[in-house]
N, C-alpha and C positions, 0 to 999 in steps of 0.2 A: 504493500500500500504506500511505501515511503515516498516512490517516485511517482505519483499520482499527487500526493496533499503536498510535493515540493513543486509540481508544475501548476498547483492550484494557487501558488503564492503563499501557501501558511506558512506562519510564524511557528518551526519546528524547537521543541523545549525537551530536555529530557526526563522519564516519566517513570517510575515502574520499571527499571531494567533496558527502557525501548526510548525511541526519539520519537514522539508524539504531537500533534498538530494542535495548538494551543487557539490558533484561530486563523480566519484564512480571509477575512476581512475586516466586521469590525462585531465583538462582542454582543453589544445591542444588537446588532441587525440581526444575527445568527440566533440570539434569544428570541426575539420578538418573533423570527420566522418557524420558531416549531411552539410558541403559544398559538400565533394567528393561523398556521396553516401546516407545514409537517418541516423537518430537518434531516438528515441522517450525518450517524455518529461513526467513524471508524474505532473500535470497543474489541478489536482483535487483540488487546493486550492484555484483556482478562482472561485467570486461569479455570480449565477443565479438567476436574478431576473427579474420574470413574472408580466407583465402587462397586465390587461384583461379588457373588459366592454365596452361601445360605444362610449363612449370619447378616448380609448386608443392612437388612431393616434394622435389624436391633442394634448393630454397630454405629450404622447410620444416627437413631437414634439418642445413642451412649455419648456422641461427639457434638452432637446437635441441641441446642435449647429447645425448640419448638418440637411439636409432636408429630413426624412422620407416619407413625402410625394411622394418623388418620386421612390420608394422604393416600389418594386412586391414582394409576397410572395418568399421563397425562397432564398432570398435575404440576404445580410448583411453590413452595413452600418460602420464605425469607426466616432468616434467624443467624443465631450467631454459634461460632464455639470459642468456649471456656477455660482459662487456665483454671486449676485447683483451686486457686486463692480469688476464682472470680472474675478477674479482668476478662477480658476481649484479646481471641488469639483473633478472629477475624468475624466479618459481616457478610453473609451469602445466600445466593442460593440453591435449593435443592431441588433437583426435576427425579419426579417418579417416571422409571425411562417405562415403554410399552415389554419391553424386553425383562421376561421373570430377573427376579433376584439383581437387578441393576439401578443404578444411581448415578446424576450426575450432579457433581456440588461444582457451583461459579463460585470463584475466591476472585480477590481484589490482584491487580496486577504486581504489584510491589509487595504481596505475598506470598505469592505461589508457593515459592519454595521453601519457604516458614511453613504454611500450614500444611504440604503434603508431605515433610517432615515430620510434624504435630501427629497427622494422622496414621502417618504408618507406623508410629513412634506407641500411639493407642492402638493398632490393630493387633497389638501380641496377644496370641491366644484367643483369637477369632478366627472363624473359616475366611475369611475375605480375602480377595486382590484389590490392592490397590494400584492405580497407575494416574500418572501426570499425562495425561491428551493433550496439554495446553497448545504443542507443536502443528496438531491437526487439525486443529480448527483456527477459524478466523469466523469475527462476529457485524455485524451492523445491525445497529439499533436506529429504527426507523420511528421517528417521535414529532405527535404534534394532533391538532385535532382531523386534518386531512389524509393519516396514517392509511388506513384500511383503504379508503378509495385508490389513493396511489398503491400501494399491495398492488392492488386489483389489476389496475391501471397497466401499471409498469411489468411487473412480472404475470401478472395471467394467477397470479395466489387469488384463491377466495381465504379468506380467514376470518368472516364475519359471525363465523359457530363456534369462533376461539373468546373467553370470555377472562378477566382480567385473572391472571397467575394461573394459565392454561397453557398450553400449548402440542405442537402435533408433528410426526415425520413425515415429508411431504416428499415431493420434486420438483425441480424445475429444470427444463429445457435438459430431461434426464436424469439431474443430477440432487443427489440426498441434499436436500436441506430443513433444519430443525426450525420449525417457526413457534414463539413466544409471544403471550402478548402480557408485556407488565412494564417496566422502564426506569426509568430516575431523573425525570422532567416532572412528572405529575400530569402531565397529558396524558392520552390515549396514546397508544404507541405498540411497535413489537419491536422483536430481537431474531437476528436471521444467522444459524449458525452451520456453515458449512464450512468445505476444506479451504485452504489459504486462495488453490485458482480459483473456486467456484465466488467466494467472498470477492474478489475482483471484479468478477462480472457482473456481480450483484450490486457493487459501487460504482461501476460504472455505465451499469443500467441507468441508475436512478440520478447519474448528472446528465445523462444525458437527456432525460427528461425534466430538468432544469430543478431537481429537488436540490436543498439549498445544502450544503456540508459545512456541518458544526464540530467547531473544536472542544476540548480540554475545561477552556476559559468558561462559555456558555454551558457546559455542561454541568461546573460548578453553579454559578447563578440561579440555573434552574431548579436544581435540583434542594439550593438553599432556600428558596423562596418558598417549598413547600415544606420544608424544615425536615427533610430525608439527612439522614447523618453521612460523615464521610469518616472512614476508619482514619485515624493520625489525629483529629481535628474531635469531634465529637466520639468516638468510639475508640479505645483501647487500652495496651495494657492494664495500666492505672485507673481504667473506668467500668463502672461497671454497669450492665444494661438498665437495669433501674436508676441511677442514676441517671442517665440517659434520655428516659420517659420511657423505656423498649420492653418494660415488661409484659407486656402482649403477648411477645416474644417468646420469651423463658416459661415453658410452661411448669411450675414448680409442682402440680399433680405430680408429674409422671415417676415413675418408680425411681428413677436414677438418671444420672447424665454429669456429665464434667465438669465440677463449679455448681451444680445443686446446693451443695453441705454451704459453700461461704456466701451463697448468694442468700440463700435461708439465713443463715445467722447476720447478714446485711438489713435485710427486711423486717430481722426480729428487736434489733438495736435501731434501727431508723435512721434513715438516711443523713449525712450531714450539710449533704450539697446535692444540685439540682440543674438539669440543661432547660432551660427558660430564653424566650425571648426576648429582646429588648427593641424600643424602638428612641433613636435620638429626637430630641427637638429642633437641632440645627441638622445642616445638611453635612455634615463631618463623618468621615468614612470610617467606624471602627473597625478595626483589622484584629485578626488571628495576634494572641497575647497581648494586646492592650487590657490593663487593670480597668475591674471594674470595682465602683466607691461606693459608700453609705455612711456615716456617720463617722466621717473622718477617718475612714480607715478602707483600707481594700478586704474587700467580699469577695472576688470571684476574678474570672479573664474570658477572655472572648478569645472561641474558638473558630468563630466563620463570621466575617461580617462586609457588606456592601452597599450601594445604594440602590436599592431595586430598581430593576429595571421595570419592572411590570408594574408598580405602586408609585413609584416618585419617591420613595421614605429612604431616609439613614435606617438601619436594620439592626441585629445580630442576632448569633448564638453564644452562649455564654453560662460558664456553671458558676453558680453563688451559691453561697453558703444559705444555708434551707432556709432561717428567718427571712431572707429576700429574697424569696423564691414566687411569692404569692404577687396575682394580676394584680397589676395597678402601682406595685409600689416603685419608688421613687429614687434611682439611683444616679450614679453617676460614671464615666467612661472615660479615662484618662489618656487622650490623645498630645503626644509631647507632652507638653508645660502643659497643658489647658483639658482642666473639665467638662466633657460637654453632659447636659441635662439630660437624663431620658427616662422612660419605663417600662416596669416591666408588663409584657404582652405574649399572645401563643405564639407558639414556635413556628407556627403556619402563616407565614405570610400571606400567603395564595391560594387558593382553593383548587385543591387536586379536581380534574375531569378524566377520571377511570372508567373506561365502559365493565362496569359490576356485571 
């Protein structure tokens, strides 16, 4: 894809192990174009890793916060796994394959190799294979409210029976390709996963049909606006899903799983800090580690913060300490020298549009 997004003129940044296309015009335009209408992502940097054998459910499971188990082929789950002590090894997700006894977990690019360490590191004494795919696939994530029609359009896909955290094995023009429909825009959207050539001509289908290609940059933007986490920034080591807002997530039912025992006794002591929104009163941009204030003293830091594009507002994300965790109250954001006013607000900028 490198010499495609460098004859597109993007501004190439290094990423996750890979040189990746930060943006290839300008920010705004590339957000606004998969709110208003659809975008496509080049997202071949994120890892695939297949899990196979007669244990796979229950190991799946054992590594996973959320509940696979209830989870029909076809399917696709979000969640995280666990160190012992609780933290965040990684943010992903889980496709229940059509194929008995198989799984495939999406990890974050900049972890791959951390977490399919992690997990063959837990597979002792399970029936399972594990293996890294990440080499054989190549992915584009097709995002925005005009998603489905172009599908349609451009490649000849119906995918209108695919319904949000679904998805199916198809073909196209012969050739296997995995279609998804879920994203990290908050739009309607899918995910197209086939091999490195086939992912080519899937990208180059869809400029040539004048779909707009979005970088790195708007990727973030969108994806903060609807208050989706990004591992490094709102998610890891040191944090733990509740913290976070993600207990959703963790389902502490289930009988067992990696980081149950410290995430319980997290829950049962109560939390000390909290991811909340903030919004400033001036137009002043807080960034990732700017202190946040209250009563003469620092409470928390910002971990994502921008001027939205879709809103007009100074924004962030930001963990405080739990007394200034609650809507409305009244902080402050230490940019350079200077204080700026703001409050606190949901994490949700933007109103996600998911076709449920």
């Amino acid at each position: 894809m490198y010499d495609s997004h460098v004859a597109l003129g993007a501004q190439m940044s290094p990423f996750g192990g890979f040189m990746m296309p930060i943006q290839y015009s300008d920010i705004a335009a590339e957000h606004l174009a998969v709110r208003e209408h659809c975008g496509m992502f080049d997202v071949s940097h994120m890892g695939e890793i297949l899990v196979t054998g007669p244990d796979a459910e229950a190991f799946v499971n054992h590594v996973f916060t959320n509940d696979v188990t209830t989870l029909s082929p076809g399917h696709v789950q979000y969640g995280m796994m666990l160190y012992p002590e609780g933290g965040v090894v990684d943010d992903l997700l889980v496709y229940r394959m059509p194929e008995p006894e198989t799984w495939l977990l999406v990890v974050n690019a900049a972890n791959i190799g951390k977490d399919y360490g992690w997990i063959c590191q837990a597979a002792g004494g399970w029936n399972v294979k594990v293996s890294d795919d990440s080499e054989h696939y190549g992915q584009i994530a097709l995002q925005g409210p005009d998603a489905e029609k172009t599908a349609s359009d451009v490649l000849g896909l119906e995918l209108s029976d695919l319904v949000f955290y679904t998805f199916k094995e198809t073909e196209w023009n012969g050739e296997k390709v995995l279609a998804s429909r879920s994203g990290y825009t908050g739009e309607d959207g899918f995910e197209f996963y086939a091999s490195p050539e086939v992912t080519r001509k899937i990208w180059d289908a869809f400029l040539s049909a004048g779909v707009t290609p979005c970088g790195l940059g708007c990727r973030d933007t969108l994806r903060f606006e609807v208050g989706l986490p990004l591992y490094g920034h709102e998610l890891g080591r040191d944090i733990s899903p509740l913290e976070a807002g993600l207990g959703v997530f963790v389902k502490l039912d289930k009988p067992e799983f990696i980081g149950k025992d410290a995430t319980l006794a997290l829950k049962a002591a109560g939390l000390k800090r909290k991811l909340v929104g903030m919004e400033l009163i001036d137009k002043a941009i807080p960034r990732a580690g700017y202190p946040v204030e209250a009563d003469g003293k620092q409470i928390g830091e910002v971990t994502t913060g921008y001027h939205s594009i879709s809103t007009d507002k100074s924004v962030c994300l930001a963990f405080v300490g739990l007394p200034y965790a609650s809507l409305g109250t009244e902080v402050g954001i230490r940019i350079r020298k200077k204080v700026f006013p703001g409050t606190v607000c949901r994490k949700r900028f933007y109103d996600k549009k998911y076709k449920k």
